[in-house]
Structures are given as structure tokens and as C-alpha cells.
C-alpha atoms as a printed R data frame, in Angstrom:
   type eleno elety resid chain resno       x       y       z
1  ATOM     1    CA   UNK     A     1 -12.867 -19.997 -10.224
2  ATOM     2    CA   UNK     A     2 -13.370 -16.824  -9.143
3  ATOM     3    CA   UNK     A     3 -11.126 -13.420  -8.307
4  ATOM     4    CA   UNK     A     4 -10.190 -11.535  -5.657
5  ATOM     5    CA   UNK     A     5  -9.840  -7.537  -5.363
6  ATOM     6    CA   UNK     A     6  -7.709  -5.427  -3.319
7  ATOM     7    CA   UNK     A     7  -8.232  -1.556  -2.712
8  ATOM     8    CA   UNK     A     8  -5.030   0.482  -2.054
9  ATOM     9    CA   UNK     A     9  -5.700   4.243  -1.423
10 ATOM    10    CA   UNK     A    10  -3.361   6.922  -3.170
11 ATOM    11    CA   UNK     A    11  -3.082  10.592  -2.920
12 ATOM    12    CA   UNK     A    12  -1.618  12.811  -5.643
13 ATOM    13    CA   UNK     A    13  -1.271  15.993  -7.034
14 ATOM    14    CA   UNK     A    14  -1.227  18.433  -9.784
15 ATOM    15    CA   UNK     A    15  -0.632  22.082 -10.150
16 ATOM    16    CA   UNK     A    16  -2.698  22.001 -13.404
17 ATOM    17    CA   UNK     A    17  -5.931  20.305 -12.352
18 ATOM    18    CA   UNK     A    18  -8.102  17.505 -10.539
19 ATOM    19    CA   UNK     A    19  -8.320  15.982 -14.566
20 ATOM    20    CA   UNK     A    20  -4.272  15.829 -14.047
21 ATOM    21    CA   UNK     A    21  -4.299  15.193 -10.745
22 ATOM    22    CA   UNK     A    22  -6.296  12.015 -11.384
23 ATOM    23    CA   UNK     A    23  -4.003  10.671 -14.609
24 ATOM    24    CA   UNK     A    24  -0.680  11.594 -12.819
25 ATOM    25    CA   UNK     A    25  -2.243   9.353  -9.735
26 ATOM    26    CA   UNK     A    26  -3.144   6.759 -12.275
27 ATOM    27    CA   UNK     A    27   0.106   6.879 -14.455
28 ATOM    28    CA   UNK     A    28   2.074   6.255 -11.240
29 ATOM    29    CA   UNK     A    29  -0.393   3.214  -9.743
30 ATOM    30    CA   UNK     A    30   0.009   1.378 -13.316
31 ATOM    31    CA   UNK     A    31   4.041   1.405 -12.662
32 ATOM    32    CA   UNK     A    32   3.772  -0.747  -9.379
33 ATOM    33    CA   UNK     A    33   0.163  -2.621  -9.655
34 ATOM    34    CA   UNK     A    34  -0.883  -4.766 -12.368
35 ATOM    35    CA   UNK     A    35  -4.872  -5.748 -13.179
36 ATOM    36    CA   UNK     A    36  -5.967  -2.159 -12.200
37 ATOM    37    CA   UNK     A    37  -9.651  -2.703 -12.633
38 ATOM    38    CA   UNK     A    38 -11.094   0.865 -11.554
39 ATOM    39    CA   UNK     A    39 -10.175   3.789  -9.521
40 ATOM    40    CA   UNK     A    40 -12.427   5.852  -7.287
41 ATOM    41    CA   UNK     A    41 -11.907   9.346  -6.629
42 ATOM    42    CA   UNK     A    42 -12.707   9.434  -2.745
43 ATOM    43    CA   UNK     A    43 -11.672  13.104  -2.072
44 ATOM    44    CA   UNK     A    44 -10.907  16.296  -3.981
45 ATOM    45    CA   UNK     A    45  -8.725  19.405  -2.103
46 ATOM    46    CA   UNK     A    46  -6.584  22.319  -3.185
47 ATOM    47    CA   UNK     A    47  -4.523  23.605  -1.476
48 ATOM    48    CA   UNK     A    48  -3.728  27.480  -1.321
49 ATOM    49    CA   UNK     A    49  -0.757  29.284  -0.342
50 ATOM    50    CA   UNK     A    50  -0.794  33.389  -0.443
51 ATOM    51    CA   UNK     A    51  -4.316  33.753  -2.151
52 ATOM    52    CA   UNK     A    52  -3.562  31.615  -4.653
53 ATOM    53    CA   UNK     A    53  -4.313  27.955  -6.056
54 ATOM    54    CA   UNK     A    54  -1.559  25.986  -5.442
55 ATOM    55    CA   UNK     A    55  -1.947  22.270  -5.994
56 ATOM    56    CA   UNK     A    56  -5.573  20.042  -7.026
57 ATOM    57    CA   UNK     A    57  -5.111  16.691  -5.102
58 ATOM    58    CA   UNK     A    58  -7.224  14.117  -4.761
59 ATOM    59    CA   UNK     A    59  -7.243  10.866  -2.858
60 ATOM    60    CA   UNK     A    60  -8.335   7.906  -5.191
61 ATOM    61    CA   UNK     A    61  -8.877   3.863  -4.333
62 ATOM    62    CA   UNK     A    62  -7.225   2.047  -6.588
63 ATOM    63    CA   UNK     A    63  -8.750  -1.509  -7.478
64 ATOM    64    CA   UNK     A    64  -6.594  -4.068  -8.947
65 ATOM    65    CA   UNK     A    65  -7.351  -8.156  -9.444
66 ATOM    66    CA   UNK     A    66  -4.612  -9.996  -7.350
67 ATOM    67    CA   UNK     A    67  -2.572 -12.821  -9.149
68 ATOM    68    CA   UNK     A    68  -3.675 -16.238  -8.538
């Protein structure tokens, strides 16, 4: 039998880095999806507010196996 995918598209954001950006994105997927199979980072941005780096975010696809 064979599985089926889904792709869900998150955003998140860090005032550290993109690396933290990424795992704080990923920490919060894991507490709604289950069978997270990959994540692809689709877009990086900071944002800057008075000359200085505020926030890394990134948008990611999140790619989970759906239950049967």
C-alpha cells in the first residue's frame, strides 16, 4: 500500500538566527503534526527596525505522512 504526503507552509522567527529560526519553526510543527518527514526552507528574511537586525524568519514547507 502506499502513502500519501501533505505540505503545510509555516513561517517563524528568531531574534538569534535562521539556525533558530528553523528549530523554533520545527519544535512548534512537531506539537500539532505527526509523521513529519522533511522540511524545506522556502524563504529566508530579516527584518530591521532602526539600523538594526531585528528578527531571522524564514518560511519552511513542512512534509508530514497522513494517517491511513
Amino acid at each position: 500500500m502506499g502513502r500519501v504526503a501533505r505540505v503545510t507552509e509555516i513561517v517563524a522567527g528568531s531574534p538569534v538566527s535562521f539556525d533558530d529560526a528553523i528549530k523554533t519553526g520545527f519544535k512548534r510543527a512537531t506539537k500539532t503534526l505527526r509523521g513529519i518527514t522533511g522540511l524545506r526552507i522556502i524563504e529566508s528574511r530579516i527584518h530591521v527596525k532602526e539600523n538594526k537586525i531585528e528578527e531571522y524568519r524564514v518560511r519552511i514547507e513542512v512534509i508530514f505522512v497522513l494517517e491511513a
